[in-house]
BALOBA-1460 file (C-alpha; in Angstrom, 3 decimals):
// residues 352
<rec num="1" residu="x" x="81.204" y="-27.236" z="77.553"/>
<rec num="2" residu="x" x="81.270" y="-28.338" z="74.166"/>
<rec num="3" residu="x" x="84.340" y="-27.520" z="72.139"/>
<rec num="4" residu="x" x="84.606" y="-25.710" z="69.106"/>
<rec num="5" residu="x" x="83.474" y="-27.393" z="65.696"/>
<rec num="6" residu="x" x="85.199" y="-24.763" z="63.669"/>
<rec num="7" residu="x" x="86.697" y="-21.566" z="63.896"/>
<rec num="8" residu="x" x="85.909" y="-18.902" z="61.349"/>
<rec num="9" residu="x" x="87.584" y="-15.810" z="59.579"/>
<rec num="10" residu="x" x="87.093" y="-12.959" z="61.373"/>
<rec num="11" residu="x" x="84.632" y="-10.624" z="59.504"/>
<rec num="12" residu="x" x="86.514" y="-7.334" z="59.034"/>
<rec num="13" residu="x" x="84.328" y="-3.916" z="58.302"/>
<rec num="14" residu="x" x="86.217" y="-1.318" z="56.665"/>
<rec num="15" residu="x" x="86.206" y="1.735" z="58.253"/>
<rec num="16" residu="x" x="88.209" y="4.939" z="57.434"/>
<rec num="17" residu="x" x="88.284" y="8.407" z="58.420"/>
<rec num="18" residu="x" x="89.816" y="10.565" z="60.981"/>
<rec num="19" residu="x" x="92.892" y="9.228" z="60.416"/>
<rec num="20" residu="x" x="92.109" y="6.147" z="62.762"/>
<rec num="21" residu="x" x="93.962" y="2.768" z="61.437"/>
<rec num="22" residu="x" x="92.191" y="-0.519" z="61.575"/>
<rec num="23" residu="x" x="93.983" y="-3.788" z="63.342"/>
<rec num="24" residu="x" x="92.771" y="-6.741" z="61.831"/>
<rec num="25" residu="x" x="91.723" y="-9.059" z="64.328"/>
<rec num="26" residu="x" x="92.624" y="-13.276" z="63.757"/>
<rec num="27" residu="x" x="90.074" y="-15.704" z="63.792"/>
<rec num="28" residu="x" x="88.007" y="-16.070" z="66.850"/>
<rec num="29" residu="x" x="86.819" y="-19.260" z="68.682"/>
<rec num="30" residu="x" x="84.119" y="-17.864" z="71.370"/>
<rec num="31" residu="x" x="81.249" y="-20.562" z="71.780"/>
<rec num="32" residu="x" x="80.034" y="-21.554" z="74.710"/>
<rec num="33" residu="x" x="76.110" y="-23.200" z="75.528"/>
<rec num="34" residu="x" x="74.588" y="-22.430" z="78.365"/>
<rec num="35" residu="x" x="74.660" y="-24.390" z="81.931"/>
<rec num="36" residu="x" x="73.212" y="-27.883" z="82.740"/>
<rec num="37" residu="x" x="70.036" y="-29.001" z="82.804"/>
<rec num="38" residu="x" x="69.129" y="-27.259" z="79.361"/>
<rec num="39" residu="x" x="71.865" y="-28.442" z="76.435"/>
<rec num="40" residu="x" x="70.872" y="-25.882" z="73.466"/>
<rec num="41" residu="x" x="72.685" y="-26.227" z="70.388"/>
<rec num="42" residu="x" x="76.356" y="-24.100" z="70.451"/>
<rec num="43" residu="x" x="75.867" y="-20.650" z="70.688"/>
<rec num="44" residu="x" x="79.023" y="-19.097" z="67.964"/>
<rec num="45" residu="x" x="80.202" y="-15.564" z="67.567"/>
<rec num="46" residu="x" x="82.552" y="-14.122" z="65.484"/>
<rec num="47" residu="x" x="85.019" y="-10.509" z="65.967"/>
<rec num="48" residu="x" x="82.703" y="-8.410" z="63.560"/>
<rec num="49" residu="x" x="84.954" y="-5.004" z="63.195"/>
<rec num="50" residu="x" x="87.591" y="-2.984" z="64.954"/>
<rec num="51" residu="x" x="87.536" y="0.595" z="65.537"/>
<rec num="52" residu="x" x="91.467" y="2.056" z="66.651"/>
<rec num="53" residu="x" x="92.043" y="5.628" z="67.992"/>
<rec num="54" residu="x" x="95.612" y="7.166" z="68.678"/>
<rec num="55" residu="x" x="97.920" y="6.477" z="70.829"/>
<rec num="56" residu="x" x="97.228" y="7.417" z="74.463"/>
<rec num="57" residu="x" x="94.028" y="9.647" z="73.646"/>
<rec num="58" residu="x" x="91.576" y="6.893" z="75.281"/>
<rec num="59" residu="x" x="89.615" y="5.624" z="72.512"/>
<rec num="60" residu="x" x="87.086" y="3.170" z="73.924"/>
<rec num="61" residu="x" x="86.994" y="4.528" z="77.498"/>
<rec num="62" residu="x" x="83.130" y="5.248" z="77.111"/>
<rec num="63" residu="x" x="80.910" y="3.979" z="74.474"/>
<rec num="64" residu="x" x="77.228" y="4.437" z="73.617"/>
<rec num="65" residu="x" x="75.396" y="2.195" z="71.021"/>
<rec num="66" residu="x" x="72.136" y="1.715" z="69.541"/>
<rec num="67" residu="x" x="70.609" y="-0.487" z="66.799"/>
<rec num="68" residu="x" x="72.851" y="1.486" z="64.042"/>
<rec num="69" residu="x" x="75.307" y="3.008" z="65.778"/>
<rec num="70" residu="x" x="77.624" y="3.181" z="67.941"/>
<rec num="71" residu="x" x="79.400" y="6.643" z="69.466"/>
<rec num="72" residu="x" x="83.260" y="6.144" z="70.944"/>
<rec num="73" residu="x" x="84.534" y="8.524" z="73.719"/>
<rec num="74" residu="x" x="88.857" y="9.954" z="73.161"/>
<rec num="75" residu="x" x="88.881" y="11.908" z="76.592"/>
<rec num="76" residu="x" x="92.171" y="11.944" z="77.198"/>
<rec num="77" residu="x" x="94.105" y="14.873" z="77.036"/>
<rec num="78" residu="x" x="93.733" y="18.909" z="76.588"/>
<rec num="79" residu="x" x="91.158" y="18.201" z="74.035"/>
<rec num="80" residu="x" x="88.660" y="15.102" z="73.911"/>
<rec num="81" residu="x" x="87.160" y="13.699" z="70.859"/>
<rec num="82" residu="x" x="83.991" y="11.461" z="70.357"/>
<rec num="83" residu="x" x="83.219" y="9.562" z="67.017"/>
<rec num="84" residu="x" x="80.347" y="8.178" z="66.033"/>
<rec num="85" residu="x" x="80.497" y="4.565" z="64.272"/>
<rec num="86" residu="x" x="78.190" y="3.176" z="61.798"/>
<rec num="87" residu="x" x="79.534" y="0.075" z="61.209"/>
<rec num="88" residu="x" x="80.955" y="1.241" z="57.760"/>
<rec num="89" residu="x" x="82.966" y="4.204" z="58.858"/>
<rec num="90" residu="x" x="83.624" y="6.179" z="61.242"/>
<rec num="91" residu="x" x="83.703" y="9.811" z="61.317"/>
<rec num="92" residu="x" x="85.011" y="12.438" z="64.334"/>
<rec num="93" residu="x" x="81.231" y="14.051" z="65.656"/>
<rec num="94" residu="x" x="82.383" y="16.754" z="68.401"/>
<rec num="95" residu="x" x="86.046" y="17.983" z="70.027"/>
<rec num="96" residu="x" x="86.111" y="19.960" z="73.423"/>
<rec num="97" residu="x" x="87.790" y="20.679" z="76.150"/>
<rec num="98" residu="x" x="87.371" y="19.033" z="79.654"/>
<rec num="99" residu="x" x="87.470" y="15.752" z="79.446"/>
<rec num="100" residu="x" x="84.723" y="15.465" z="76.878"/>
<rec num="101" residu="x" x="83.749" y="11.936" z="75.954"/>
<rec num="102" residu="x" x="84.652" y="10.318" z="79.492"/>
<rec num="103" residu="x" x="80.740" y="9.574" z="79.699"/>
<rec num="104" residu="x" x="78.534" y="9.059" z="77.174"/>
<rec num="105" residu="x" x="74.802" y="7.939" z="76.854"/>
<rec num="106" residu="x" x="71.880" y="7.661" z="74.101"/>
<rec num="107" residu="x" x="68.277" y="9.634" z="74.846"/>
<rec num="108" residu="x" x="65.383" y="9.742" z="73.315"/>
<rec num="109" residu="x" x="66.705" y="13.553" z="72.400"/>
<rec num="110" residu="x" x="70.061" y="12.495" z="70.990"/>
<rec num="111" residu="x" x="73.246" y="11.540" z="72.623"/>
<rec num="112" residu="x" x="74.635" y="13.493" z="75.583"/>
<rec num="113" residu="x" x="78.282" y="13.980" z="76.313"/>
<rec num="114" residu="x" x="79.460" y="14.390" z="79.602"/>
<rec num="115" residu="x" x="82.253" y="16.801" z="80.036"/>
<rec num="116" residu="x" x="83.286" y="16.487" z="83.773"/>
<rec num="117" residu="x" x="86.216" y="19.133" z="84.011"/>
<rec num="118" residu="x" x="85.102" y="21.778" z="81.349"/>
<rec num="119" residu="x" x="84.460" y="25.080" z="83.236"/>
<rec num="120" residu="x" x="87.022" y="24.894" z="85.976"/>
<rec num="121" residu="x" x="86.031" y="21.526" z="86.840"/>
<rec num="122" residu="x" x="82.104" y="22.345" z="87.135"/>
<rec num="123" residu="x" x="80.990" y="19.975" z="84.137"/>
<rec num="124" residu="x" x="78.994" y="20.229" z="81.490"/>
<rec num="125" residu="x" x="76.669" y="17.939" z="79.633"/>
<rec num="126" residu="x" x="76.653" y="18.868" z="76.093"/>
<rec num="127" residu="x" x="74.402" y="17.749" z="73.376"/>
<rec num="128" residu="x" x="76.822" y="15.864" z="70.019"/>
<rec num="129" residu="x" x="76.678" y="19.480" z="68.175"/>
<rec num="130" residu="x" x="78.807" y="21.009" z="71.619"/>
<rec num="131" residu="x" x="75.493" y="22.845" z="72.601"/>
<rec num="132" residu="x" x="75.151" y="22.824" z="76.358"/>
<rec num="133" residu="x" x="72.325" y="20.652" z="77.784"/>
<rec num="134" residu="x" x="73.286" y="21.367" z="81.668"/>
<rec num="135" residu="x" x="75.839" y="23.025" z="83.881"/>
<rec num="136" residu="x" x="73.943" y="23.701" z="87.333"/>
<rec num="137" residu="x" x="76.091" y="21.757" z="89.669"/>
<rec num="138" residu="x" x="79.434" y="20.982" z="90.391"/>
<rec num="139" residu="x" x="81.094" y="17.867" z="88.883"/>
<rec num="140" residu="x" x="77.657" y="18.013" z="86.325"/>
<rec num="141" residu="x" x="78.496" y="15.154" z="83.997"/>
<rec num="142" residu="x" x="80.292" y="12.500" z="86.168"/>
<rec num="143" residu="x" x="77.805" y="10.031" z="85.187"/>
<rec num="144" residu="x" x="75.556" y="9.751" z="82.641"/>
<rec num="145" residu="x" x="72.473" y="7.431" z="81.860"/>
<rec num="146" residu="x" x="69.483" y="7.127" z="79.702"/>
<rec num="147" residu="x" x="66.959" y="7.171" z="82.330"/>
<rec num="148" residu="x" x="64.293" y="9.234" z="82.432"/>
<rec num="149" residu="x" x="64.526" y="10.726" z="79.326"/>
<rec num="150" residu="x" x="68.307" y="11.179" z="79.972"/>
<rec num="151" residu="x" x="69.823" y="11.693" z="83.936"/>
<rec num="152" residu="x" x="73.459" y="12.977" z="84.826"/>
<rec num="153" residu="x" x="74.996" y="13.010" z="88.185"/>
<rec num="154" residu="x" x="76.913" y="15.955" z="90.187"/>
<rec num="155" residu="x" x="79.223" y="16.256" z="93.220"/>
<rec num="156" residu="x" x="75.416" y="15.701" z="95.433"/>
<rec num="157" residu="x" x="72.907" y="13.811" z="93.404"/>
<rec num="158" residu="x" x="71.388" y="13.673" z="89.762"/>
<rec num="159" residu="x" x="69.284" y="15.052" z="87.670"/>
<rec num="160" residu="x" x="66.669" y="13.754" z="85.243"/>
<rec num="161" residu="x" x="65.282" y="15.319" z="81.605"/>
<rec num="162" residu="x" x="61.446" y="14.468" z="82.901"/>
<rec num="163" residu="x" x="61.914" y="16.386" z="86.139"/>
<rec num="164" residu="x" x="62.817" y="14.012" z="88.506"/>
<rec num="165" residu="x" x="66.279" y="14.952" z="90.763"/>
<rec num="166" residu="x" x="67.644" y="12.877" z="93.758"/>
<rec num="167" residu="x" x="70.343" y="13.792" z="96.490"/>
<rec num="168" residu="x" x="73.167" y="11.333" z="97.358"/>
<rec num="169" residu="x" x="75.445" y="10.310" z="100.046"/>
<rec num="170" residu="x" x="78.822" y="11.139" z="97.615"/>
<rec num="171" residu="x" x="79.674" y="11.408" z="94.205"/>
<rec num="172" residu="x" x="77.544" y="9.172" z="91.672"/>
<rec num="173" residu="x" x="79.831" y="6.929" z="89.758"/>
<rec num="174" residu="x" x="76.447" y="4.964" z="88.071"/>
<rec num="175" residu="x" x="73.193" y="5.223" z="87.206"/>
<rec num="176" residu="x" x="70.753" y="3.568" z="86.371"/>
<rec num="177" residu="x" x="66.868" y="2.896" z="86.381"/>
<rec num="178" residu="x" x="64.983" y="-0.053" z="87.998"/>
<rec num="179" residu="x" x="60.977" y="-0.507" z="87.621"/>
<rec num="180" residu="x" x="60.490" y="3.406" z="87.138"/>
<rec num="181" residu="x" x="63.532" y="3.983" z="90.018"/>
<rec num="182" residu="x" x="66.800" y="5.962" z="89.564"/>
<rec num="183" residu="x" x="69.559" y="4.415" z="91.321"/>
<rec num="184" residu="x" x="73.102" y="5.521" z="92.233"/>
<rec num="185" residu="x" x="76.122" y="4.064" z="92.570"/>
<rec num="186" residu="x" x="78.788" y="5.599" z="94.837"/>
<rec num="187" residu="x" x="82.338" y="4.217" z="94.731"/>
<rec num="188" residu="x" x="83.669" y="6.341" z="97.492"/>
<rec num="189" residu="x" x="81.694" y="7.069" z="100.962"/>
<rec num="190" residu="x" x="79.670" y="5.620" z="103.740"/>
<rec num="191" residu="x" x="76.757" y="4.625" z="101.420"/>
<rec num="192" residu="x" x="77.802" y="2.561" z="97.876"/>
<rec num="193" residu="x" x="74.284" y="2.326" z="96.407"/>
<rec num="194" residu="x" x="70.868" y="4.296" z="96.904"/>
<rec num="195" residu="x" x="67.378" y="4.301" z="95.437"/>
<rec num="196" residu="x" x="64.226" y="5.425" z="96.503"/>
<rec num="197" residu="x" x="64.437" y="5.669" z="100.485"/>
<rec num="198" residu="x" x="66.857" y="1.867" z="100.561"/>
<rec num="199" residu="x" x="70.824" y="2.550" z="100.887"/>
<rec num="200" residu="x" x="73.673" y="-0.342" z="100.582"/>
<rec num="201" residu="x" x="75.918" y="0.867" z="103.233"/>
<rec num="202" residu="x" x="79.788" y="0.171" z="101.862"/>
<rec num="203" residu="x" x="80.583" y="-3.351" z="103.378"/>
<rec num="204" residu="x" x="84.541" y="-2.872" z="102.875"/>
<rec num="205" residu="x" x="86.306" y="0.338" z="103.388"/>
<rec num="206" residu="x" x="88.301" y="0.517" z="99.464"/>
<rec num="207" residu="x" x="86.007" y="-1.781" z="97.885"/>
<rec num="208" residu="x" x="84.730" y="0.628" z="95.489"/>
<rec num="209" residu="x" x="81.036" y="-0.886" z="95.242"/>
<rec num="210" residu="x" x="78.902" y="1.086" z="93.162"/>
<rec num="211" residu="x" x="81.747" y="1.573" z="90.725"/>
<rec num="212" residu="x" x="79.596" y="0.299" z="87.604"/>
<rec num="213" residu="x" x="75.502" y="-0.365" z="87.745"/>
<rec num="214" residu="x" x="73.117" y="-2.597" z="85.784"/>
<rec num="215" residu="x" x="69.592" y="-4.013" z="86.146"/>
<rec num="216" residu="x" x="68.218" y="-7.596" z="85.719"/>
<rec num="217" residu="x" x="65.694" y="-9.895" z="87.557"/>
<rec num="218" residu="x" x="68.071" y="-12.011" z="89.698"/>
<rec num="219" residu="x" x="65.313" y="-13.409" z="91.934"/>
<rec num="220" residu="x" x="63.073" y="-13.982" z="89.705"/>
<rec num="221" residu="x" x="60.415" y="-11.982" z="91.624"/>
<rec num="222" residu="x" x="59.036" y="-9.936" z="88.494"/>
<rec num="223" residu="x" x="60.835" y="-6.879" z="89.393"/>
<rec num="224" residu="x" x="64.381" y="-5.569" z="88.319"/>
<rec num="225" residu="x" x="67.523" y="-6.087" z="90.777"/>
<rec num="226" residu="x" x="70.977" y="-3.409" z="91.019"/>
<rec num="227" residu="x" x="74.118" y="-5.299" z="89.932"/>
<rec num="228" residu="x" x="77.081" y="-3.380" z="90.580"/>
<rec num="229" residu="x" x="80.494" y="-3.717" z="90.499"/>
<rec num="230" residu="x" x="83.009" y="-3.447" z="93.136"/>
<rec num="231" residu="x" x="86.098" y="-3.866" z="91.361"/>
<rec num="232" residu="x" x="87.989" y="-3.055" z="95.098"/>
<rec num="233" residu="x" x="87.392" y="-6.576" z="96.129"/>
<rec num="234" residu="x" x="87.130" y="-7.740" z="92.091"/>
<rec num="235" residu="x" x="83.448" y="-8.586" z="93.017"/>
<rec num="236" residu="x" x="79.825" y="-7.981" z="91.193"/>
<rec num="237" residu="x" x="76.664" y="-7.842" z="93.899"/>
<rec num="238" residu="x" x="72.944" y="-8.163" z="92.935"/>
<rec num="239" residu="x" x="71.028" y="-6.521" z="95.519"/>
<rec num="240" residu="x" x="67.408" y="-6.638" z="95.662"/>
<rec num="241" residu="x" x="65.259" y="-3.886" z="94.958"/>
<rec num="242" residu="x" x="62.276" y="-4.896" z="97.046"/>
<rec num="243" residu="x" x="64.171" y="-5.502" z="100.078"/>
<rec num="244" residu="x" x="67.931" y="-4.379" z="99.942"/>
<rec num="245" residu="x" x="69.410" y="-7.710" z="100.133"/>
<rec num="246" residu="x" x="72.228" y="-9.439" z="98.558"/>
<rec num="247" residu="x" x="70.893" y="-11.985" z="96.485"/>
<rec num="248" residu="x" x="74.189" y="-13.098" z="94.286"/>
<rec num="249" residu="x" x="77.957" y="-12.473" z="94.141"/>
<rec num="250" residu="x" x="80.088" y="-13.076" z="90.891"/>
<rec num="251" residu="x" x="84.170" y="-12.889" z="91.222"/>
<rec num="252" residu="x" x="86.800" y="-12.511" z="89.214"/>
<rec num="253" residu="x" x="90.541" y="-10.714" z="88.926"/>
<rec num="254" residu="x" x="91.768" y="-7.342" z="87.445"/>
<rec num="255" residu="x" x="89.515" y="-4.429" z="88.771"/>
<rec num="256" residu="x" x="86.561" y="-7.292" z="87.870"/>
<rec num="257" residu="x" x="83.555" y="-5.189" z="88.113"/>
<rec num="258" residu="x" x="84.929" y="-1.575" z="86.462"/>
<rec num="259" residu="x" x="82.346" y="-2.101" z="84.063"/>
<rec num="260" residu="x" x="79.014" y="-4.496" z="83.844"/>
<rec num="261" residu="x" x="76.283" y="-4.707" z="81.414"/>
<rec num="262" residu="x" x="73.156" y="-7.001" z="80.712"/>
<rec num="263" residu="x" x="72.982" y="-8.415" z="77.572"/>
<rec num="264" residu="x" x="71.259" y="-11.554" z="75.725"/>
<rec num="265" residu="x" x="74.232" y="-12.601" z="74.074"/>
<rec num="266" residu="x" x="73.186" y="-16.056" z="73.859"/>
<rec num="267" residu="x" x="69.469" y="-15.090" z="72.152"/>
<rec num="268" residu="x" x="67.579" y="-17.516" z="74.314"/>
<rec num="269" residu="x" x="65.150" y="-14.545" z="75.734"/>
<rec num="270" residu="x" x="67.179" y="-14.796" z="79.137"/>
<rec num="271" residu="x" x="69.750" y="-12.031" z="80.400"/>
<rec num="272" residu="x" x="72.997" y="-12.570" z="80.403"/>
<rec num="273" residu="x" x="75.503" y="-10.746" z="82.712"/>
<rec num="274" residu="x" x="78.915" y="-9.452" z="80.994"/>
<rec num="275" residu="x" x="81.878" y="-8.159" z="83.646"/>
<rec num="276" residu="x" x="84.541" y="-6.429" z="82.391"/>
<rec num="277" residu="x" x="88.213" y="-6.785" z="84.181"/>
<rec num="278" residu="x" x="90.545" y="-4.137" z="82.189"/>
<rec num="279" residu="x" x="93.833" y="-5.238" z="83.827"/>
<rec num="280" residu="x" x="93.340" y="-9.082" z="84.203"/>
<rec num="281" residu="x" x="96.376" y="-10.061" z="83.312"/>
<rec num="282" residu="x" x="98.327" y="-8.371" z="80.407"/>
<rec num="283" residu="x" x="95.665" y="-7.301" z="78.443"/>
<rec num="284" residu="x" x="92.534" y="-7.283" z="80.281"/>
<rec num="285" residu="x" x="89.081" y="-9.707" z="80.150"/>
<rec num="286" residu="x" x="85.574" y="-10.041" z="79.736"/>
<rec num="287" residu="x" x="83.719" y="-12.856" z="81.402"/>
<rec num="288" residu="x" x="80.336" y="-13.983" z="80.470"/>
<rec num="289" residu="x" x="77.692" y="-15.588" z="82.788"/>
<rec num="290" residu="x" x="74.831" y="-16.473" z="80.599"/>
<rec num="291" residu="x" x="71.784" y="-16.385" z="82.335"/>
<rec num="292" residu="x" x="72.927" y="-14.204" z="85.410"/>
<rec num="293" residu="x" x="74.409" y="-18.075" z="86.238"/>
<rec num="294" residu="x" x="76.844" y="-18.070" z="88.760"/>
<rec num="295" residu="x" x="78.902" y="-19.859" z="86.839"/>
<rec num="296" residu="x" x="80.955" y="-18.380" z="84.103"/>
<rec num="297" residu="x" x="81.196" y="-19.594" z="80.463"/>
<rec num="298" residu="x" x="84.315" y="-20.722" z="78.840"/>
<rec num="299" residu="x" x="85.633" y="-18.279" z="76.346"/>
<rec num="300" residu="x" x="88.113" y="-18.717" z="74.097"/>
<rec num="301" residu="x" x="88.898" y="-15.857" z="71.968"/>
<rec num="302" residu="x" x="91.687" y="-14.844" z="69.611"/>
<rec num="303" residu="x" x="91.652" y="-11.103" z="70.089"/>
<rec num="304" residu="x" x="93.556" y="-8.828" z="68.381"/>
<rec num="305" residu="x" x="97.691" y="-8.205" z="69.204"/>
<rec num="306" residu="x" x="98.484" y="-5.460" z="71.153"/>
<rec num="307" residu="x" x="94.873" y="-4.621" z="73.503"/>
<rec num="308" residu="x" x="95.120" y="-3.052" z="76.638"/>
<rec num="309" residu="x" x="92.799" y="-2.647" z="79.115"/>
<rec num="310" residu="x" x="90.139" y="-4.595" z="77.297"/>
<rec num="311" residu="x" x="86.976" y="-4.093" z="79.367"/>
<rec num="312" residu="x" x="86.935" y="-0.377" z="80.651"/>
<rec num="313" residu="x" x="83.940" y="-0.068" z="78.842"/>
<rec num="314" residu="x" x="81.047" y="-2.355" z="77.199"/>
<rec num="315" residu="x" x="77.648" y="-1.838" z="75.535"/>
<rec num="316" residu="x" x="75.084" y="-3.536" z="74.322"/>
<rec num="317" residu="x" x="73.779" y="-3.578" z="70.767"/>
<rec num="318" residu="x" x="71.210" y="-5.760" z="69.353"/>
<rec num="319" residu="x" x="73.763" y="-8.169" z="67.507"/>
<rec num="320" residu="x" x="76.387" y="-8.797" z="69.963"/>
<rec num="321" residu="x" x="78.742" y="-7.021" z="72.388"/>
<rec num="322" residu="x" x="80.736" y="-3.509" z="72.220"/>
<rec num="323" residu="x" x="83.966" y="-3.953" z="73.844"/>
<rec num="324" residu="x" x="86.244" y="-0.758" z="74.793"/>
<rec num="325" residu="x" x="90.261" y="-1.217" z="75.085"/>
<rec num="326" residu="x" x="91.446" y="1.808" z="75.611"/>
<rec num="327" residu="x" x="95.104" y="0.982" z="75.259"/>
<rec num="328" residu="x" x="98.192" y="3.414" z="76.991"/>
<rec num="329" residu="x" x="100.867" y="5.685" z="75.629"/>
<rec num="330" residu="x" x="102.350" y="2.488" z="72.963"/>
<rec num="331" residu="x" x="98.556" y="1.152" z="72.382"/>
<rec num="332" residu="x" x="96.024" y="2.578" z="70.048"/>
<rec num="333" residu="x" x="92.431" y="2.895" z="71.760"/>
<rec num="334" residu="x" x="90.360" y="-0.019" z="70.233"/>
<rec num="335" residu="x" x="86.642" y="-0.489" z="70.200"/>
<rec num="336" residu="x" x="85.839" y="-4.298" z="69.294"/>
<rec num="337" residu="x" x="82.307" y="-5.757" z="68.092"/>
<rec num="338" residu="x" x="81.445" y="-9.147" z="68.734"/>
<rec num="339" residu="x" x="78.741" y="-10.150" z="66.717"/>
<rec num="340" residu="x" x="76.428" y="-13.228" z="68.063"/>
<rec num="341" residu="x" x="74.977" y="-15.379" z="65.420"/>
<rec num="342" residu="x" x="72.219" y="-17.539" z="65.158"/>
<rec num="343" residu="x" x="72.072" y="-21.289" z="63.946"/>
<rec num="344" residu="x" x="71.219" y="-19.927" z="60.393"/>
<rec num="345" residu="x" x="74.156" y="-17.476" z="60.585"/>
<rec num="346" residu="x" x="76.501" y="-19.560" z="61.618"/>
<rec num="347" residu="x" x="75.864" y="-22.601" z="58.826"/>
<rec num="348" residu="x" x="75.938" y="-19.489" z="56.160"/>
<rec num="349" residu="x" x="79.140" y="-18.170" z="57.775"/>
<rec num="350" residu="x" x="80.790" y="-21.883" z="57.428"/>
<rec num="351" residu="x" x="79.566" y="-22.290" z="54.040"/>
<rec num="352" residu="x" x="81.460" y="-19.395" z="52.274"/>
């Protein structure tokens, strides 16, 4: 790995409202290239704002981004919050009851909330204005996902805006959709991962595969893969989709695997796998393995004092990463952006 030319000053964004308080960050060193045989020049990135919640109320346990913006689930406690983030400020978009804001996702429609213990513990999914999108099943709103137009799981299966449904083995944890597919990942039970007619039976009793789900050509086959996390065993699986098999294994420590997302953080037009591992040590970790590579990446970042559980939750946004800490009783909830840059970025970045 090539080591760091220079490190910069964090970029701090402003952000007010709510009553949330913003950490600032130190400077960050995270650079890494990507593996032998190709040698492309360093890939740098930079801490590019901090969200904080309040203590103990779980900001950064779910988060849901697009190009410009970002919304921030608080589900902790009698009444649970979600914000939505613009990069400048952030302002508090809905409050209710039943855990509201452990699951979020963006549709085509708008975001959906998922409010697993509202009604007596039947669920809700509500729309950001608190209007009820769907409350059919028990457990409706244990998992959420953009698929088909917008899917949530129940206590049996899912359910999907365009009109598809599926039944499952146990309680969906994850979904997600492969080449036109909805997949589900079950944590607990016989079967950890179904699609179509295929089913991953659990290898390891307490493993919890299927605990977090992403897609990604692993084989190279022209066709999408399930990665999912079994942070049990601290292991991520690719599975194939064609044929059910295992096609790779990444390890780590720390629940490794209680959240996973596929990301180009690198900007090289290949996908890059992100892991989080929220109680790796005292703080929690992300590792990085550009290119689905086996291999991790070196990184060596200067986050903020006083994180905990860094890597419940991570998204995706077009610039760089989304990473949820959603602290304890002492901590403040965080939400931290990493912003990638490219060459050009990074010699106007050193320049000022």
């Amino acid at each position: 790995m090539h080591a760091c030319s220079a490190v910069l000053p964090a970029l701090i964004v402003s952000l007010s409202a709510c009553d949330n308080p913003v950490s600032k960050p130190g400077p960050l060193s995270f650079l890494s290239d990507a593996p032998p045989p190709d040698d492309p020049p360093l890939i740098q990135f930079r801490i590019g704002g901090e969200v904080s919640g309040e203590a103990d109320d779980g900001f950064g346990s779910a988060i849901a981004a697009d190009a410009d913006e970002a919304w921030i689930g608080a589900p902790h406690g009698p009444i649970g919050r979600i914000y939505r983030w613009d990069r400048s400020s952030i302002n508090l978009a809905l409050e209710h009851s039943g855990r509201a804001g452990a699951h979020l996702t963006t549709t085509p429609s708008g975001l959906w909330v998922g409010a697993p213990l509202v009604n007596s513990g039947a669920g809700a999914v509500l729309d950001i204005d608190g209007t009820v999108q769907a409350a059919d099943y028990d457990g409706t709103g244990i998992a959420l996902s953009g698929a088909g137009g917008g899917t949530y799981g129940h206590a049996t299966g899912w359910v999907a805006k365009d009109g598809r449904a599926g039944t499952t083995a146990g309680r969906p944890a994850a979904l997600a959709e492969a080449n036109g597919v909805i997949g589900a990942g079950m944590p607990l039970g016989e079967i950890a991962l179904s699609w179509a007619s295929q089913q991953i039976r659990r290898p390891t009793v307490g493993d919890e595969l299927g605990f977090a789900l992403a897609v990604a050509d692993v084989d190279g086959d022209g066709f999408e893969d399930w990665i999912t996390g079994s942070p049990g065993t601290n292991t991520v699986v690719a599975y194939s989709y064609s044929n059910a098999s295992r096609l790779r294994e990444w390890s780590g420590r720390g629940r490794f695997g209680s959240s996973v997302v596929v990301c180009d953080l690198n900007k090289n037009g290949t996908p890059d796998l992100v892991v989080g591992s929220p109680v790796d040590g005292d703080n929690g970790t992300i590792t990085w393995f550009p290119d689905l590579s086996p291999v991790e990446a070196e990184l060596i970042v200067d986050w903020p004092s006083g994180i905990q559980l860094l890597g419940a939750a991570l998204a995706c946004v077009p610039d760089g990463l989304l990473v949820g800490a959603p602290g304890d009783a002492a901590e403040h909830g965080r939400v931290i952006w990493i912003e990638s840059m490219t060459q050009a970025q990074q010699g106007r970045a050193t320049d000022r």
